[in-house]
N, C-alpha and C positions, 0 to 999 in steps of 0.2 A: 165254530165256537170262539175261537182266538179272534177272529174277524168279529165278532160281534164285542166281544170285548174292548178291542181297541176303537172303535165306532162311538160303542158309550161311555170311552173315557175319554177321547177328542170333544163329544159332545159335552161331558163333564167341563172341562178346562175351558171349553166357549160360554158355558151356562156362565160358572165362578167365573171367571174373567170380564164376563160383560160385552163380549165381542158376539152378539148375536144377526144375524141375516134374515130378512127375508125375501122367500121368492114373488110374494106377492107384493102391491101397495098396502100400505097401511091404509086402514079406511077413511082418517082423519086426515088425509095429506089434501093437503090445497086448502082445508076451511079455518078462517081467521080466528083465533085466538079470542076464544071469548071472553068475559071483562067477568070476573069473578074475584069475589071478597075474600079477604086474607082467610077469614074460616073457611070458605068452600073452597080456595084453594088446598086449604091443608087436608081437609076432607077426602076431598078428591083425590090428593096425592096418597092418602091413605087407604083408598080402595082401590088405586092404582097398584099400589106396592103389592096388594095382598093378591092382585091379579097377576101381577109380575110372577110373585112367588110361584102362584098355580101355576101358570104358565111354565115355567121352568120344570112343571112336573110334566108336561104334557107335549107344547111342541116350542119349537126355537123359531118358527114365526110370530108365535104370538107375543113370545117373550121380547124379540123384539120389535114391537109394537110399542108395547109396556113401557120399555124401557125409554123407549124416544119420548112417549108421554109424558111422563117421569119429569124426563131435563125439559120436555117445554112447563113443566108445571114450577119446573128448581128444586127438586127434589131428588131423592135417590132412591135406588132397591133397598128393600130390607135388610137386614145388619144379621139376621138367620139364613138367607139362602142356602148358603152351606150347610147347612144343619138338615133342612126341610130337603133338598137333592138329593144328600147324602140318604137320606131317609127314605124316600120317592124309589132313590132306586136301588136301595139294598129290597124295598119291597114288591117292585117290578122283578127282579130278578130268581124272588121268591115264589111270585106269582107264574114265571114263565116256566119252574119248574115244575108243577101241580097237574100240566097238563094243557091242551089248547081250550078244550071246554072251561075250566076253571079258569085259565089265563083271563079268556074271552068276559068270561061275566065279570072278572075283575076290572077290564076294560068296560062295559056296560054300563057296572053300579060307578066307578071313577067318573064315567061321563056325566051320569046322570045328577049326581052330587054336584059336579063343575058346575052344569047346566043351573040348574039350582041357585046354586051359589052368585052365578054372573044374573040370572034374573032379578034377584035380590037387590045386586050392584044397580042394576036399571033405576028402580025404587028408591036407592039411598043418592045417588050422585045429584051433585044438584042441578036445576033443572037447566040453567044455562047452557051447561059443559056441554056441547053437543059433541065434540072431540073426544072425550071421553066413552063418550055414549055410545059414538060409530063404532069405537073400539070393541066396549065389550060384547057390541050386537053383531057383530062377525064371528067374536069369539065363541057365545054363546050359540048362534049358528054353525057351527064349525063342531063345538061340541056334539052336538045334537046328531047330528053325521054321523061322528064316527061309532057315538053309541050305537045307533040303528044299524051299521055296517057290523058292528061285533056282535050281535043279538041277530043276525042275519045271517052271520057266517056260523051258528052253533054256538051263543054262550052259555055256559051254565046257570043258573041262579046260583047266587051263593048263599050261603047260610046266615041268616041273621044278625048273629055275633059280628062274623067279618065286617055285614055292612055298617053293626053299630060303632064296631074300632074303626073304620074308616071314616064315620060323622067326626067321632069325637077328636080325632087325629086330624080331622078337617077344620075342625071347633078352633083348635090350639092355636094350627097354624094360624087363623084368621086375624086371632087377636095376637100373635104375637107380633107377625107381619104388618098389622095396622100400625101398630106403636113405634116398632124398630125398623 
């Protein structure tokens, strides 16, 4: 237990800090900078940032992905993070107490929401951005995984209500993340 806590406050202090790793390439690395207008860049950076945000709920690969994209865009992370982690993982922590069953669908419906959510990103980014694009189609792949891995291993369904606090907790973050 004490080993798991100091894990997800190291991983805390990396999230807020900004100093994220990963083990993998990023899937945008090598392809040129595509020529995008001051609105689709901002665009772009603004469904970057709210992917950033997710991303900080989910893994520190992704996050820094995001984040690289971010500075090639000139942009920054959202001005909530702290807010949206803080939150992420007072409710992971809530979840892990419930039970593995319960844990698990909470992972499921989380995935499946992201899922969702980065399919969407496909649809609104604009059509140049192929960097962008690589990104979120890894991520969204990547999602898609681990749901099926938790719905494999035993998740529960969860009860309605949760899934709807978890939309609308999803809703919030999006737009506040786009903006700030």
């Amino acid at each position: 237990m004490i080993d798991e806590l100091i894990l997800g406050f190291d991983r805390a202090l990396r999230t807020l800090s900004g100093v994220a790793a990963s083990g993998r390439a990023n899937p945008a690395a090598g392809m040129p900078e595509p020529e995008l207008t001051a609105d689709e860049r901002r665009h772009a950076a603004g469904l970057m940032r709210v992917n950033h945000t997710q991303a900080a709920r989910e893994e520190e690969e992704h996050l820094a992905w995001t984040q690289q994209r971010l500075a090639e865009l000139n942009d920054r992370p959202s001005l909530v993070n702290p807010l949206w982690y803080a939150g992420s993982f007072a409710i992971g922590l809530a979840a892990g107490m419930t039970g593995d069953g319960t844990n698990l669908g909470f992972v499921v419906e989380t995935e499946r929401q992201v899922e969702e959510h980065l399919s969407g990103h496909m649809d609104r980014l604009p059509p140049g951005d192929v960097k962008s694009r690589a990104i979120v189609a890894a991520m969204r792949d990547d999602e898609m995984r681990h749901g099926a891995a938790a719905r494999d291993s035993g998740a529960d369904d969860l009860p309605w209500l949760a899934r709807a606090l978890m939309r609308g907790t999803a809703r919030l973050m999006t737009l506040t993340a786009y903006r700030l």
